[in-house]
C-alpha positions as semicolon CSV with decimal commas, in nm:
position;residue;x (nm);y (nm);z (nm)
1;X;0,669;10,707;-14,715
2;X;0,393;10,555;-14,520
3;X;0,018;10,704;-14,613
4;X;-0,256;10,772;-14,450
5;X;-0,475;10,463;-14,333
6;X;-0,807;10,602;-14,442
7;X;-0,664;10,629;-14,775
8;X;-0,708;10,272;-15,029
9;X;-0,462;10,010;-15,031
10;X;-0,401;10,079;-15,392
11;X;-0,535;10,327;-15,672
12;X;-0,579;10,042;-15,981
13;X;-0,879;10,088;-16,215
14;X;-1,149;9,811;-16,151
15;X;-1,255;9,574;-16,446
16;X;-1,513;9,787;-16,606
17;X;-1,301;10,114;-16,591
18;X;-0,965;9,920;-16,689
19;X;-1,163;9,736;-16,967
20;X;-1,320;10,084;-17,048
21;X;-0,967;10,270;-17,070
22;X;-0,857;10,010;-17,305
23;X;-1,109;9,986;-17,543
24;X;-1,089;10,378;-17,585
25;X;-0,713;10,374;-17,660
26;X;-0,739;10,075;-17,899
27;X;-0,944;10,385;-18,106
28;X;-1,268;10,132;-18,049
29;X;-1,613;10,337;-18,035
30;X;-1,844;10,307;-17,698
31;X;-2,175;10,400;-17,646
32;X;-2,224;10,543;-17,303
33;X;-2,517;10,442;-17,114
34;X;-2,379;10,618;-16,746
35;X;-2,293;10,913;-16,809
36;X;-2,405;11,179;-16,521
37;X;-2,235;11,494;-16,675
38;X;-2,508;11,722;-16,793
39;X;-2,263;11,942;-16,975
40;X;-2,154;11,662;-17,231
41;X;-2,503;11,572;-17,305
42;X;-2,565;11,839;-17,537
43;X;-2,827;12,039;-17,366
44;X;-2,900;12,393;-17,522
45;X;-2,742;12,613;-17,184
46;X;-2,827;12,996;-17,215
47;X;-2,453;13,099;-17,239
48;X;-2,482;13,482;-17,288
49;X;-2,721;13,502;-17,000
50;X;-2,467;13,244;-16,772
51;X;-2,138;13,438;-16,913
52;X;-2,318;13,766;-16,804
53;X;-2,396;13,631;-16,433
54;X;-2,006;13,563;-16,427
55;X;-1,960;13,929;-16,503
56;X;-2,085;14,113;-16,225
57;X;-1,848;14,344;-16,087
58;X;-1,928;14,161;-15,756
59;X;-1,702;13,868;-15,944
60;X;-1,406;14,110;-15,883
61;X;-1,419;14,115;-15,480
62;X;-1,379;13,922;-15,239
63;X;-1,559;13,974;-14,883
64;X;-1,492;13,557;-14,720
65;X;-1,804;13,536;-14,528
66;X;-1,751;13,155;-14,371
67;X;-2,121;13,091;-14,426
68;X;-2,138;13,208;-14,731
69;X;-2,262;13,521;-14,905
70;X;-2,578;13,687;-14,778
71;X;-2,730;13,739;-15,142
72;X;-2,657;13,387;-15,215
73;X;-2,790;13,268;-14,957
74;X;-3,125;13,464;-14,959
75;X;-3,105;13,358;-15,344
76;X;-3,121;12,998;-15,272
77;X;-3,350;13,035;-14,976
78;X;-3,636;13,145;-15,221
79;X;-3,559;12,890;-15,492
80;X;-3,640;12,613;-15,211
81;X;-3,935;12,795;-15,059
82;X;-4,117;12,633;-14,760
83;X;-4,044;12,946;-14,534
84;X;-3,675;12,858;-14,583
85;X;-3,412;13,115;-14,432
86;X;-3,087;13,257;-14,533
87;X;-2,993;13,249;-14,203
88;X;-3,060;12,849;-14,191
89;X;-2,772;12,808;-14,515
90;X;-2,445;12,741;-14,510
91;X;-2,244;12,742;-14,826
92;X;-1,995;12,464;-14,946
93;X;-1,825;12,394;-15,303
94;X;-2,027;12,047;-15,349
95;X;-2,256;11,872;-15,162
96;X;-1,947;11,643;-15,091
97;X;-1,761;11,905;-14,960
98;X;-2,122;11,939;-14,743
99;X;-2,113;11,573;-14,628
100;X;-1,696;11,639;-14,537
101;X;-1,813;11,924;-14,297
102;X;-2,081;11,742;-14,173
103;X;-1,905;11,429;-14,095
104;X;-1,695;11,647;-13,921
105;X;-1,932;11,832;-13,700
106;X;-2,101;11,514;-13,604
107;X;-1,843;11,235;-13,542
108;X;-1,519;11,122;-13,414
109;X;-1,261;10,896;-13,546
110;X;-1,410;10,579;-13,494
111;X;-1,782;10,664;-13,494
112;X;-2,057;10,559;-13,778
113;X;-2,321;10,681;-13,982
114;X;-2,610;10,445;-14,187
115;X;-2,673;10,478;-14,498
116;X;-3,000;10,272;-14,641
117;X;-2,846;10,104;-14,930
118;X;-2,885;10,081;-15,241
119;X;-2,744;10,443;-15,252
120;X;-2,446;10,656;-15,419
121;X;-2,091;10,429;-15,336
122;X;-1,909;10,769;-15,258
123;X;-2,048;10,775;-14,924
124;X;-1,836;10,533;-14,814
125;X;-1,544;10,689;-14,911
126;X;-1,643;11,070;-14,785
127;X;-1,646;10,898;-14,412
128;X;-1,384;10,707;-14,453
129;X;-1,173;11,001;-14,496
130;X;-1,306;11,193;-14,218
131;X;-1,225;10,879;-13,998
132;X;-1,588;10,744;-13,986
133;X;-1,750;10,385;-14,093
134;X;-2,074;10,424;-14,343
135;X;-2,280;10,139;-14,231
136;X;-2,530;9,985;-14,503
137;X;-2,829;9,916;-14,416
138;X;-3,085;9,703;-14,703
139;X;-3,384;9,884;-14,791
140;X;-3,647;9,622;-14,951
141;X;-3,851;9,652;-15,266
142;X;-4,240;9,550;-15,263
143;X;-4,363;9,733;-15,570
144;X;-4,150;10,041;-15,496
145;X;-3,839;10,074;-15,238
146;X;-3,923;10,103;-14,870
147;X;-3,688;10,192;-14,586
148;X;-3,664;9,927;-14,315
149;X;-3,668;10,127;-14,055
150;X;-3,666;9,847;-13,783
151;X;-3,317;9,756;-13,928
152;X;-3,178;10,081;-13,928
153;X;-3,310;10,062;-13,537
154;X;-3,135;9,748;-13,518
155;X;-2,813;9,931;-13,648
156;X;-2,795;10,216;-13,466
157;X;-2,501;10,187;-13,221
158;X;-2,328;10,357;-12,945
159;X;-2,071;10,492;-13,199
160;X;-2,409;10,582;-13,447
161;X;-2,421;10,970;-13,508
162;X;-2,576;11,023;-13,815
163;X;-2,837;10,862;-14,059
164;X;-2,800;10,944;-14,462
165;X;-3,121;10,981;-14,722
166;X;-3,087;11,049;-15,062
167;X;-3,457;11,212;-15,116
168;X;-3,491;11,075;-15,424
169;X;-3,217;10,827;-15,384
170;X;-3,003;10,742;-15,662
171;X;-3,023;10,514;-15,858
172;X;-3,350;10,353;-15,711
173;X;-3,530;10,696;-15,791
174;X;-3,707;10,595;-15,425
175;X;-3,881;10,914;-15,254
176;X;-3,927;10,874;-14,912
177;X;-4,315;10,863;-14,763
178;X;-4,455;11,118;-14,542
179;X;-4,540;10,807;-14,302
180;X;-4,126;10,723;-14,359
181;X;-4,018;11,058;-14,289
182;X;-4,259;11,103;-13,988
183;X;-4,106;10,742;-13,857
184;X;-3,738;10,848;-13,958
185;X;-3,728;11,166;-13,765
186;X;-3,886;11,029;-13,425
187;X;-3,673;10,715;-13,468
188;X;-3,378;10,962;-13,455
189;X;-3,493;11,206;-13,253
190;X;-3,545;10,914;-12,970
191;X;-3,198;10,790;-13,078
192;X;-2,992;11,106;-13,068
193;X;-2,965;11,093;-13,354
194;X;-2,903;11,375;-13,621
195;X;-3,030;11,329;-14,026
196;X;-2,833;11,405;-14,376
197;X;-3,109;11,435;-14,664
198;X;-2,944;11,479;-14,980
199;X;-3,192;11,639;-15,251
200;X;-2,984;11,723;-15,527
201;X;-3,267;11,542;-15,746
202;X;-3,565;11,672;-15,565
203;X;-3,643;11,902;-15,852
204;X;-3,646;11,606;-16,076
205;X;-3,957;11,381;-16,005
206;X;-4,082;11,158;-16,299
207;X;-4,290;10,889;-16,158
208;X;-4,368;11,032;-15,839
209;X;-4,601;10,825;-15,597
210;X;-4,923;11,052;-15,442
211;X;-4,737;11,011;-15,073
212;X;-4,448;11,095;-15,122
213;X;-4,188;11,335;-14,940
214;X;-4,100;11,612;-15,192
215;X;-3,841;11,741;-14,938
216;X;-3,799;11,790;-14,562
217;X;-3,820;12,128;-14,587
218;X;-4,208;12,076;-14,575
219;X;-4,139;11,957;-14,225
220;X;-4,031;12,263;-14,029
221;X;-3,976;12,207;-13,666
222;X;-3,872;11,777;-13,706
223;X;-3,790;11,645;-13,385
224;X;-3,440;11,576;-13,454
225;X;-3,153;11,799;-13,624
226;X;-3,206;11,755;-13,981
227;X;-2,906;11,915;-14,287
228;X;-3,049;11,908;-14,595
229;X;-2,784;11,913;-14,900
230;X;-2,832;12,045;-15,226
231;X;-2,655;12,254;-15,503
232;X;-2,598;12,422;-15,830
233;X;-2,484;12,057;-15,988
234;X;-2,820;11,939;-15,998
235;X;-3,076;12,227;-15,940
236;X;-2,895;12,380;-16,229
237;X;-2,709;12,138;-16,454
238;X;-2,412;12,328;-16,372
239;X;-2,186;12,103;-16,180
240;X;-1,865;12,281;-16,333
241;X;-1,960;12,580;-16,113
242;X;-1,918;12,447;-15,748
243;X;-2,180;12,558;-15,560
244;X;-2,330;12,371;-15,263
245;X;-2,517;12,419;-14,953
246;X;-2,637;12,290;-14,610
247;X;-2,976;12,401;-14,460
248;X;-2,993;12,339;-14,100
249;X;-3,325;12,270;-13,916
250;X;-3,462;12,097;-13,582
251;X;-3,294;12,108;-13,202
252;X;-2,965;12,288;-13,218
253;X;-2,961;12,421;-13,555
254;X;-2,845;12,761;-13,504
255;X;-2,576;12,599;-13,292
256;X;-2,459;12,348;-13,587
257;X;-2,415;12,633;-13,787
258;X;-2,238;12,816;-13,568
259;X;-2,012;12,512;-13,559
260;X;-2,020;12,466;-13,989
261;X;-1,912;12,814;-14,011
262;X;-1,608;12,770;-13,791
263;X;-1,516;12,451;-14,010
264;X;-1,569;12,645;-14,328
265;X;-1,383;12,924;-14,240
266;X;-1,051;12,736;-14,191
267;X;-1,112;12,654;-14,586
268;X;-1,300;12,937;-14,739
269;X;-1,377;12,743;-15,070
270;X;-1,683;12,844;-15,208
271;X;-1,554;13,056;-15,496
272;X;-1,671;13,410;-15,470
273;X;-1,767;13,455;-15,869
274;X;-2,018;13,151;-15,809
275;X;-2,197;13,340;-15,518
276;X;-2,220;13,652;-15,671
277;X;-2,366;13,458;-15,966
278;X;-2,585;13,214;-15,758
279;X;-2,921;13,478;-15,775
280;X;-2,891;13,502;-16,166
281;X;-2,765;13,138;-16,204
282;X;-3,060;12,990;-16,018
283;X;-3,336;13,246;-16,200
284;X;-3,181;13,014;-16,527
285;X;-3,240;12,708;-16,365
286;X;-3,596;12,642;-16,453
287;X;-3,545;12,678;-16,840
288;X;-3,234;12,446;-16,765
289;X;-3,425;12,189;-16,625
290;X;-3,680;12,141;-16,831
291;X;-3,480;12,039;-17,153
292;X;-3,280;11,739;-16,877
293;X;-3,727;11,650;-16,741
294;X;-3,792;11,629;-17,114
295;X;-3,460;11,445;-17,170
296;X;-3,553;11,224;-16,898
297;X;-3,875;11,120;-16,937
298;X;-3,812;11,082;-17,380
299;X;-3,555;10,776;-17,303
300;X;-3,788;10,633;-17,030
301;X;-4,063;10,618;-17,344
302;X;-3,776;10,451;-17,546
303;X;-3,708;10,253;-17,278
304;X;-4,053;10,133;-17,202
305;X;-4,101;10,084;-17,620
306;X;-3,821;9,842;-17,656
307;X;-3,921;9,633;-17,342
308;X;-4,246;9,578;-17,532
309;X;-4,059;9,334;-17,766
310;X;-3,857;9,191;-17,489
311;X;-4,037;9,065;-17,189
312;X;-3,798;8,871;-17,031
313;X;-3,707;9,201;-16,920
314;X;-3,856;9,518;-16,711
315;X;-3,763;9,807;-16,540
316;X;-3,816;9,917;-16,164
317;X;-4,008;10,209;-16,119
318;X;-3,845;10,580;-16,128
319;X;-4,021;10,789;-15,893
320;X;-3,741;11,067;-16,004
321;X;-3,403;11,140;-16,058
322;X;-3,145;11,058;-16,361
323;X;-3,129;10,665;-16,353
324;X;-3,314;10,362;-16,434
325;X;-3,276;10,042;-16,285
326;X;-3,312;9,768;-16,561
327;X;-3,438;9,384;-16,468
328;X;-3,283;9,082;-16,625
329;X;-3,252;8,720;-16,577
330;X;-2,951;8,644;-16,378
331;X;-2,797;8,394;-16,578
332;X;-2,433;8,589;-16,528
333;X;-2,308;8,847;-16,216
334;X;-2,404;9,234;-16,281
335;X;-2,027;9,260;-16,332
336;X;-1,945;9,016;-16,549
337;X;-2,299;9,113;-16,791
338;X;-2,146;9,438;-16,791
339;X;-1,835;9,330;-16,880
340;X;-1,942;9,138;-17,157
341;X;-2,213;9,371;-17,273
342;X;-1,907;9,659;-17,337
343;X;-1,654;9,381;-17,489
344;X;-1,907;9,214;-17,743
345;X;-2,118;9,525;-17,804
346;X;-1,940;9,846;-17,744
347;X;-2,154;9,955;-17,487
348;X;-2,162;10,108;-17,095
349;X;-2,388;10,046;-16,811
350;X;-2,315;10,030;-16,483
351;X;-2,369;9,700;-16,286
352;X;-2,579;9,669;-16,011
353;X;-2,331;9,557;-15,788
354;X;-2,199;9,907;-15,804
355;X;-2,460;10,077;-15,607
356;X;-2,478;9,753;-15,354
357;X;-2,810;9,650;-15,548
358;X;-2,877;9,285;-15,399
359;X;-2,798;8,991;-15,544
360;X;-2,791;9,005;-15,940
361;X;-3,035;9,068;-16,230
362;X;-2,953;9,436;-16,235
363;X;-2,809;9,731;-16,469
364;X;-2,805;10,083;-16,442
365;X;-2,865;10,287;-16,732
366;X;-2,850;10,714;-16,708
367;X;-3,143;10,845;-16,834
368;X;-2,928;11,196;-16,891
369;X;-2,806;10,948;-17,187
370;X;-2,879;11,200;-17,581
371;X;-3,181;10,985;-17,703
372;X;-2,987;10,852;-18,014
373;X;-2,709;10,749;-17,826
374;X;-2,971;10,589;-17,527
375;X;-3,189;10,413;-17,850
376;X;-2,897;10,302;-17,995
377;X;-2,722;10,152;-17,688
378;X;-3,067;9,977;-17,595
379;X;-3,094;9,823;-17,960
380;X;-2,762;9,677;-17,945
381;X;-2,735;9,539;-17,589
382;X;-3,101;9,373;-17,562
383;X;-3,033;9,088;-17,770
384;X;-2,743;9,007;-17,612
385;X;-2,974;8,979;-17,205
């Protein structure tokens, strides 16, 4: 049976994962250094309180609204703030799911989006499958990470639709500028072309510089159409619950949505026990977040303690989110360090290459990491860089 085109040529684990897979079923102990899953990193969650906002009896109904429900919405609208409206959301199950509808709205089979890279590899993938081509385009780093913006000009195309921003990007941690958004949104406005800021970190700033963009939504009339994405995963810690959404602002918003809530409808797949749950889920969220900030910001202190003794090595700056991009001497590929580093000492960190980091002399290391684990994994891979 012949498959779709858009789909891989095969489904085989790469080298790290296959390596991974069979170090765990020889019985032989890892120490994970990339983990993203907040609810295996032993945080304390309020479980009565999140069991109770599962209990509603508004879990029990079900009244499809294709934009999502009106109390979730309005819920959501006053967690962001910034004169945000319920009547500016649109509800998904993930912020992928977002991008999927998005990618849809915007493009045709054959069309592109950019995407300044370094930046999250499932990008390329979530166009791919809609029919669409995610473009990289380098950002540089002088001091901190800087969009180029004259090579995303050079980029843009007659088949360009779309430009993506991870606000802060992972895993550079890289906020955008005021003076980068204010250059971003007139280069596409005088393009055509429409903006996709992810912010599932925003809440999550650690190293933040005095410019920087804390989110578009402080920007309320931008000059081009601008979907900001978001959701319960991050905001929350509670990525097991499914809950994303879209805010819609600039020239032709109200239309876009018009046109997201005609794609959602022919899915209806936020679940309805989420969105009756989002206003007492999202009144949790602060007490949630501040055991991951504290989390955070202990294993950057560990971090920055063992470099002390090691100073052939350094870190990058983390102007927020969960990751930490670690410096060494590129006497091997990102792959092949990692590679080695989980054969010879048990332990797993991503390799630059992953995230399209140039050249080599890079590792990514989760910062969600429990400190003993994080300490641990740091005391037994640094002699071996």
């Amino acid at each position: 049976m012949r498959l779709s085109s858009r789909l891989p040529p095969g489904f085989e684990l790469n080298a790290l994962s296959a390596l991974l897979a069979r170090l765990r079923s020889e019985g032989r102990p890892v120490l994970d250094l990339t983990g993203s899953n907040p609810t295996r990193c032993g945080f304390a969650y309020p479980e009565a309180d999140i069991r109770a906002a599962l209990s509603v009896p508004a879990v029990l109904g079900y009244d499809p609204d294709p934009q999502g429900s009106r109390i979730a919405r309005e819920a959501i609208a006053t967690h962001h703030g910034h004169g945000l409206r319920a009547g500016e959301l649109l509800l998904t199950a993930s912020t992928s799911e977002g991008y999927g509808l998005l990618f849809k709205l915007l493009g045709d089979p054959g069309d592109e989006v950019l995407v300044p890279s370094p930046s999250y590899p499932l990008f390329d993938w979530l166009a791919r499958l809609e029919g669409l081509q995610a473009r990289p385009v380098p950002s540089y780093f002088h001091d901190r990470w800087h969009l180029d913006l004259g090579a995303l000009e050079a980029a843009a195309g007659p088949r360009t639709r779309a430009v993506v921003v991870v606000n802060p990007n992972n895993p550079t941690g890289h906020f955008l500028s005021r003076a980068e958004w204010s250059a971003l949104t007139a280069l596409c406005g005088r393009l055509g072309l429409a903006l996709l800021v992810d912010e599932v970190f925003a809440d999550y700033a650690l190293e933040p510089p005095a410019d920087r963009l804390a989110t578009a939504l402080l920007d309320p009339d931008p000059p081009c159409p601008v979907f900001l994405l978001s959701g319960l995963s991050k905001v929350a810690a509670l990525p097991q619950l499914k809950l994303g959404w879209i805010a819609a602002r600039g020239p032709g918003a109200a239309e876009c949505l018009d046109a997201l809530a005609f794609l959602a409808d022919q899915y209806l797949s936020v679940s309805a026990p989420a969105q009756a749950a989002a206003p007492a889920l999202l009144a949790l969220a602060p007490g949630i977040r501040g055991q991951v900030l504290a989390r955070l910001r202990a294993n950057l202190a560990s971090l920055d303690a063992a470099l002390t003794a090691h100073p052939h090595l350094s870190r990058l700056p983390v102007e927020g989110g969960w990751s930490v991009l670690l410096r060494r001497p590129a006497v091997d590929g990102d792959e092949a360090c990692a590679l080695r580093l989980l054969e010879q000492s048990g332990v797993l960190v991503h390799p630059g290459s992953f995230f399209d980091l140039p050249g080599d002399g890079h590792l990514v290391l989760s910062l969600l990491t429990p400190e003993e684990t994080f300490r641990d994994g740091l005391a037994r891979i640094f002699p071996s860089l």
